[in-house]
One Martini backbone bead per residue (centre of mass of N, CA, C, O) as a GRO file, in nm:
protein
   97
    1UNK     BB    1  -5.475   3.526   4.268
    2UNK     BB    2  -5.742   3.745   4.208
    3UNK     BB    3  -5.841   4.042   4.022
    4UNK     BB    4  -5.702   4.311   4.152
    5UNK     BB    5  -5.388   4.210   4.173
    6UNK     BB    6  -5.403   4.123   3.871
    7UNK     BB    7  -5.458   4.463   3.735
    8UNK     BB    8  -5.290   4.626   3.911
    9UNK     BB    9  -5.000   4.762   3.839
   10UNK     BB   10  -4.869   4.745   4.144
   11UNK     BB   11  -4.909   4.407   4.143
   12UNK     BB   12  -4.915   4.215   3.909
   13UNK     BB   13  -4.629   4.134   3.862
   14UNK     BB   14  -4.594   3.999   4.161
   15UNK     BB   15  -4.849   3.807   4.139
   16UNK     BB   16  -4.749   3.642   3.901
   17UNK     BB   17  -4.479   3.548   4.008
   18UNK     BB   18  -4.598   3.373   4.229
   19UNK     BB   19  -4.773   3.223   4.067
   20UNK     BB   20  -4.538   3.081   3.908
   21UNK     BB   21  -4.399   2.950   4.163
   22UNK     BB   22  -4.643   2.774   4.229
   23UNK     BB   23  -4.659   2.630   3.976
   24UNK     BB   24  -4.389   2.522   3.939
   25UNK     BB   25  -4.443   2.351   4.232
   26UNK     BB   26  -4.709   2.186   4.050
   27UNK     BB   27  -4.630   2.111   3.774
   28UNK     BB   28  -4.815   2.356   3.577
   29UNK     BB   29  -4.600   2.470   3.346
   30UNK     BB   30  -4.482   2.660   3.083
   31UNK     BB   31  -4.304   2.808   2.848
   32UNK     BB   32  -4.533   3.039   2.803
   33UNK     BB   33  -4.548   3.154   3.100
   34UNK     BB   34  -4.245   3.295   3.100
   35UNK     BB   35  -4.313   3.446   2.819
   36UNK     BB   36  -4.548   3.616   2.924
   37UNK     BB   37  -4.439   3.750   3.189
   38UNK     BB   38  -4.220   3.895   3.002
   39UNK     BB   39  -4.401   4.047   2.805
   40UNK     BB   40  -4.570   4.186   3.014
   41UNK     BB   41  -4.260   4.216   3.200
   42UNK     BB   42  -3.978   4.357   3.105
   43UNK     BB   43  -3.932   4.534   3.392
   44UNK     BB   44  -3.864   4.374   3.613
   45UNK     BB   45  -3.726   4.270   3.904
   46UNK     BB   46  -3.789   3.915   3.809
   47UNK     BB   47  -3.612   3.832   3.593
   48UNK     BB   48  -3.435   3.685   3.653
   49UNK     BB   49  -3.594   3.456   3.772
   50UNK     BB   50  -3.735   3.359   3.560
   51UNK     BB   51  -3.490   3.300   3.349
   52UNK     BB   52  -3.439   3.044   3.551
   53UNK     BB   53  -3.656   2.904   3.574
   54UNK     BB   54  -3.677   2.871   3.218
   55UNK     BB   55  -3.402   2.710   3.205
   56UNK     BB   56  -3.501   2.443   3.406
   57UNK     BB   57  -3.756   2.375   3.221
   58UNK     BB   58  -3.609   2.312   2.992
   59UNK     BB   59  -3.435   2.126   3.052
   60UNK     BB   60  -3.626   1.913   3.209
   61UNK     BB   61  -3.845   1.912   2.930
   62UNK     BB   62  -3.684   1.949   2.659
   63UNK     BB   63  -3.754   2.278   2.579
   64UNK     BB   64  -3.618   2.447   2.387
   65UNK     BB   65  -3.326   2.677   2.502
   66UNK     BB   66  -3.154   2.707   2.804
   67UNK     BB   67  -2.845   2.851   2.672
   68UNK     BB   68  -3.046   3.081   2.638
   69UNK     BB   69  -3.151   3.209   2.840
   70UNK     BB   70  -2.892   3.234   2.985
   71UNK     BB   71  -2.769   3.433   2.804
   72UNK     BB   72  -3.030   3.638   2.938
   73UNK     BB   73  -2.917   3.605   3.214
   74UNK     BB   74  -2.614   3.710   3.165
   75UNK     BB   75  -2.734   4.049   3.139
   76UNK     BB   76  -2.797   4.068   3.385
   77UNK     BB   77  -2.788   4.217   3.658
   78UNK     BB   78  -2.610   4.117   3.931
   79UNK     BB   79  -2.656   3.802   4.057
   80UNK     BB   80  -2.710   3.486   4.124
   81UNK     BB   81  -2.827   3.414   3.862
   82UNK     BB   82  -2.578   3.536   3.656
   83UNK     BB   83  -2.351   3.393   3.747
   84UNK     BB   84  -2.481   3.116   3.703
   85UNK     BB   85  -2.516   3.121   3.453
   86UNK     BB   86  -2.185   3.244   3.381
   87UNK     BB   87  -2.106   2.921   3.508
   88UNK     BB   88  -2.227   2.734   3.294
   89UNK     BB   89  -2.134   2.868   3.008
   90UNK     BB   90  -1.816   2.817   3.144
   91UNK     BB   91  -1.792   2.529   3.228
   92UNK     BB   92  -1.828   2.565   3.624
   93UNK     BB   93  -2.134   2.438   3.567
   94UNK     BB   94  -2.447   2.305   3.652
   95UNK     BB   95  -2.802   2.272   3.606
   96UNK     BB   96  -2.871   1.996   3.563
   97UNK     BB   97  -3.094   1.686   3.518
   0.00000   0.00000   0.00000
């Protein structure tokens, strides 16, 4: 995806963030891309999952606090990822290793 896709208001934070799924799913991602991802679309509709991926990268990476995440996650309106979140914090699931 790039050029009008990535540029237009309409598209871009969507455009962005299949991009973001695309390099996580080929180890190509740095914990620098979920923070910019985050201030570029604060309003996004899939901050859920952005601050999910990130918190996955961080625990397997062992970079950041993945359970400062967890926290900003578990404030987002209820999905699954929130509940998940609130069930890792409340020592009821692991995130994994």
């Amino acid at each position: 995806m790039t050029g009008k896709v990535l540029t237009n208001k309409e598209t871009a934070g969507m455009a962005r963030f299949y991009k973001l799924i695309a390099a996580g799913k080929l180890k190509e991602t740095k914990q620098s891309d979920y923070l910019a991802y985050r201030n570029d679309f604060p309003e996004s509709g899939y901050m859920s999952d952005v601050l999910w991926m990130q918190a996955v990268y961080e625990q397997k990476n062992k970079v950041g606090n993945y359970k400062t995440t967890l926290q900003e996650l578990a404030k987002q309106p209820d999905n699954e990822w929130s509940y998940a979140a609130k069930a890792i914090l409340q020592g009821k699931s692991t995130l994994g290793d």
